[in-house]
Structure formats: structure tokens, C-alpha cells
N, C-alpha and C positions, 0 to 999 in steps of 0.2 A: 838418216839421222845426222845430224847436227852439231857438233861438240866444238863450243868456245870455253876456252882461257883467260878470264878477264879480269884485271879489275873494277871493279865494279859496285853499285849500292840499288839496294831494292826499296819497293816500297809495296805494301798489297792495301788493297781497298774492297771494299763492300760488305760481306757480313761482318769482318772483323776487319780491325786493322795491323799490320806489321810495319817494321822497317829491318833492314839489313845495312850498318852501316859500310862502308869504303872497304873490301879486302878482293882480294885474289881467290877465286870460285872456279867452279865446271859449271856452264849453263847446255842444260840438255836440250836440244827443241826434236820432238820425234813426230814421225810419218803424221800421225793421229793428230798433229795438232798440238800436243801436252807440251810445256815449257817448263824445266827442271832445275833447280839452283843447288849444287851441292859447294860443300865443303871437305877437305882432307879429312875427315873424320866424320862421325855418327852414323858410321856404318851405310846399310844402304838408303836411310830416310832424308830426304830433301832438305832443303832449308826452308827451302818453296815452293811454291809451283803451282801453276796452272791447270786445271784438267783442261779433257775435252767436253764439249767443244768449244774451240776458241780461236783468235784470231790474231795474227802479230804484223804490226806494223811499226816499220825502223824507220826514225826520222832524226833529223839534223836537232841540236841540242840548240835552245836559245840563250839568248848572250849571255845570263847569267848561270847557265848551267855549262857553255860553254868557257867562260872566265874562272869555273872552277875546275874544266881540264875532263869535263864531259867531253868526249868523241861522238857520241851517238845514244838516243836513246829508242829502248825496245818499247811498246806500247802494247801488252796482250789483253786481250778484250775477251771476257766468256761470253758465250753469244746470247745463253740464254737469261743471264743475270746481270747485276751494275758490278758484278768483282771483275777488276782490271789489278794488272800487275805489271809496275811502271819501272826499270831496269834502265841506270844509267851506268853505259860504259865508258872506262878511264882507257886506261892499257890492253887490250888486245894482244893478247900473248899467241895465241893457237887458236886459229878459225877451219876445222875443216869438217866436211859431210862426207857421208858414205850409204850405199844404197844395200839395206840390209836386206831387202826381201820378205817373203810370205815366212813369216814364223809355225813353224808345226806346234808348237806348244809344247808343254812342260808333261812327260810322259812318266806318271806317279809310278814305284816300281811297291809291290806289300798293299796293293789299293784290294778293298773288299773281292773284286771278280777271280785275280791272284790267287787270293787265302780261299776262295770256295773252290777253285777248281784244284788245288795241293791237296786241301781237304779231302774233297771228294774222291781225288787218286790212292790217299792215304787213310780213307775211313775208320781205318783200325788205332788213328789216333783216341775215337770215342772209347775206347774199348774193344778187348778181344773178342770177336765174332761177330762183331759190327758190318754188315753190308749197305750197300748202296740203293737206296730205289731208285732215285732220283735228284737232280738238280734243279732248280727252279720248279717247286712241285706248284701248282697252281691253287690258287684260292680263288676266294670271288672280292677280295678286298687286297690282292698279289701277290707274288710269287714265294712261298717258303724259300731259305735258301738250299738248304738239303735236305730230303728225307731221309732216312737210314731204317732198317731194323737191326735189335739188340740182338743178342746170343740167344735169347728164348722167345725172340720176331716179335717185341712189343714196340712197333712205329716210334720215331725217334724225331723229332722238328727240330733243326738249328740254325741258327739265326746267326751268321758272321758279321762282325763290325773290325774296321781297325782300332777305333777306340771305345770301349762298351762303357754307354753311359744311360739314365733310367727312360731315355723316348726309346733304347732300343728292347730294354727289358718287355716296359709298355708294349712296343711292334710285335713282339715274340708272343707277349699275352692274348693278345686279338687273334693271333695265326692258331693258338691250340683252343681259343675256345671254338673256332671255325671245326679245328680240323676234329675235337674228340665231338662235334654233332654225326660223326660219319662213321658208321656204326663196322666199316670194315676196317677201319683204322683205327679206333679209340679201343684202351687208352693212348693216348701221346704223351710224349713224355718229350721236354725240353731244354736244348742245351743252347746256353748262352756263348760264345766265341767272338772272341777277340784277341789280338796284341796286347791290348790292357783294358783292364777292366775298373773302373770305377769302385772305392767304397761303398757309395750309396744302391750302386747301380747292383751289383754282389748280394747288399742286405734283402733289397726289393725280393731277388731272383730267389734267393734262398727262402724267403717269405713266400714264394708264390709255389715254392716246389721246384723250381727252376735248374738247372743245375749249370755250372761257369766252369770254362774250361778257357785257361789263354794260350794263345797260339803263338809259335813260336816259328817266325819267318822263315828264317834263317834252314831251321833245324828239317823244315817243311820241304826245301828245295835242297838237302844235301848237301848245304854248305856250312853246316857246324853239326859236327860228334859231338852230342852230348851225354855220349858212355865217357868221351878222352878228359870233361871238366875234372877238374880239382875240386871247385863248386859250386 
């Protein structure tokens, strides 16, 4: 990666057009290609910038771009379209690279797989007497996320989201018309879970028989008493 300090002024070309006049910026250029213009503020979105793929060529500034104190100018070309992004540098304040390596990625912590396997160690969240059959109970259209039986063994389908909204209601509705064809499970009976659950998505579920239960991360892994709340 790449990190200049310049002043600087932009110009972008092809489906639209921009310009950036004369200031003091971060231009980012990374591994990938991608060419970044930030500013001391607006958080972390660019001013500008480049995707991939694309191409940068730095050339000497002509007389009249250098009469106005142009150094150099960046030329980035996307390979597959006419947008170029034409970058001339004044002041060069900070030029330096650094070799970042293979990124692991962004490792989501509360992601669906998390809340089904708490779940499943804590089945007694559904209610008293609650056991376990299974985890990923299989369909012919895939995988329930848990099966349970109730206190009185009537089969149980639920369906985890982190955010419950009505494609997951819908998802749920498919798994129990599947699952009460199967005459050694049905009735099923369905619970909706998530972190939150949508208005719409709630109304649907209630509509259908459904029943919504939100899950609380935290409380799931032992990391918040919720006998100690005030409220």
C-alpha cells in the first residue's frame, strides 16, 4: 500500500463527471490496483477514487500545468471502461509504501452460525422442557436451523437470523410446509429468531402462526446477567 500527502487537484471522467479543486488530501493507491482520495473528514468515504481494475501512470506535467506548480501528474485508467482519473500533484508532503500482506478478513462475531450453535447448547431458551434433535435438520429445499421438541414432544422448526426480516419469515414458511408433510413430525410448530426482528416481519409471523423470539447475544454467551438489569 501506498500512502501520499499532497496537494493536489482531481478531475474524474466517463460516466460522470467531477473535479476536486487545489487542497491538501491522502491519496491511497492499494495492492488491487484501487486509487483513493480522502480528506481530513467524511469519515471513512473517499472523495474519489478509482476501482479495480485499473492502471496508473505518473508522467511529467506539461508547460502549462507545470507553470501552475504542477510536479507531476497521476493518469489512472479503468481497464475495462473510458473512466480515467486525472490527479495533479503540487506539494508532496509524505510519499511512503508499505507491504501489508494476505488479509484474513473481517471475522463477524453474533453471525447466524454463533446464535444457532448458543442456541442449541441453550435450547431451554424456547421454553421449559425444550430438547434438542438436531441442528441443521435437512430438507429437500435445506437445512432447518434447529429442530427441538416441546415439553409435550410436539417437533419444533427455528429458523435463526441476525436481523429478522419477511424473506426469513417466507424461508421458515417453506421449511414447515415441507416438514408437517412428514407424518412422524407433524404438527411443527415455528419459531422465528433473531437479534431483531422487524415490524413487518413479526406481523407476517404472527399471521402465519409463527411465533418470534429475539435473541440476545450477549446474555447467550454469559456475558450479561439479565436477573442484575434495573431494566
Amino acid at each position: 500500500m501506498r500512502l501520499v500527502v499532497a496537494r493536489c487537484a482531481a478531475h474524474y471522467t466517463g460516466r460522470l463527471s467531477a473535479h476536486l479543486p487545489t487542497a491538501t488530501r491522502l491519496i491511497v493507491v492499494k495492492a488491487d490496483g484501487s486509487v483513493l482520495l480522502h480528506s481530513d473528514g467524511g469519515s471513512y468515504k473517499p472523495l474519489n477514487w478509482m476501482s479495480p481494475p485499473c492502471s496508473l501512470a505518473v508522467l511529467d506535467p506539461d508547460d502549462e500545468a507545470a507553470a501552475r506548480g504542477v510536479s507531476a501528474v497521476w493518469h489512472v485508467q479503468h481497464t475495462k471502461s473510458d473512466d480515467r482519473l486525472e490527479i495533479e500533484l503540487f506539494d508532496v508532503l509524505h510519499d511512503t509504501a508499505h507491504e501489508l500482506g494476505v488479509d484474513p478478513g473481517l471475522v463477524k462475531d453474533g453471525v447466524e452460525a454463533h446464535l444457532q450453535a448458543l442456541l442449541a447448547e441453550q435450547i431451554q431458551v424456547l421454553g421449559a422442557g425444550h430438547v434438542l434433535v438436531r441442528r441443521e435438520f435437512p430438507t429437500a429445499i435445506g437445512p432447518v436451523d434447529i429442530l427441538a421438541r416441546d415439553a409435550g414432544g410436539r417437533a419444533v422448526a427455528v429458523e435463526i437470523k441476525r436481523r429478522g426480516d419477511i424473506d426469513g419469515v417466507e424461508q421458515l414458511t417453506r421449511y414447515l410446509e415441507l416438514l408437517n408433510r412428514d407424518p412422524h413430525l407433524a404438527p411443527v410448530r415455528g419459531v422465528f429468531a433473531a437479534q431483531e426482528i422487524k415490524p413487518q416481519a413479526r406481523v407476517l409471523a404472527t399471521d402465519r402462526g409463527i411465533d418470534c423470539l429475539v435473541l440476545d447475544y450477549d446474555a447467550l454467551r454469559g456475558m450479561d446477567d439479565v436477573h442484575a438489569r434495573l431494566f
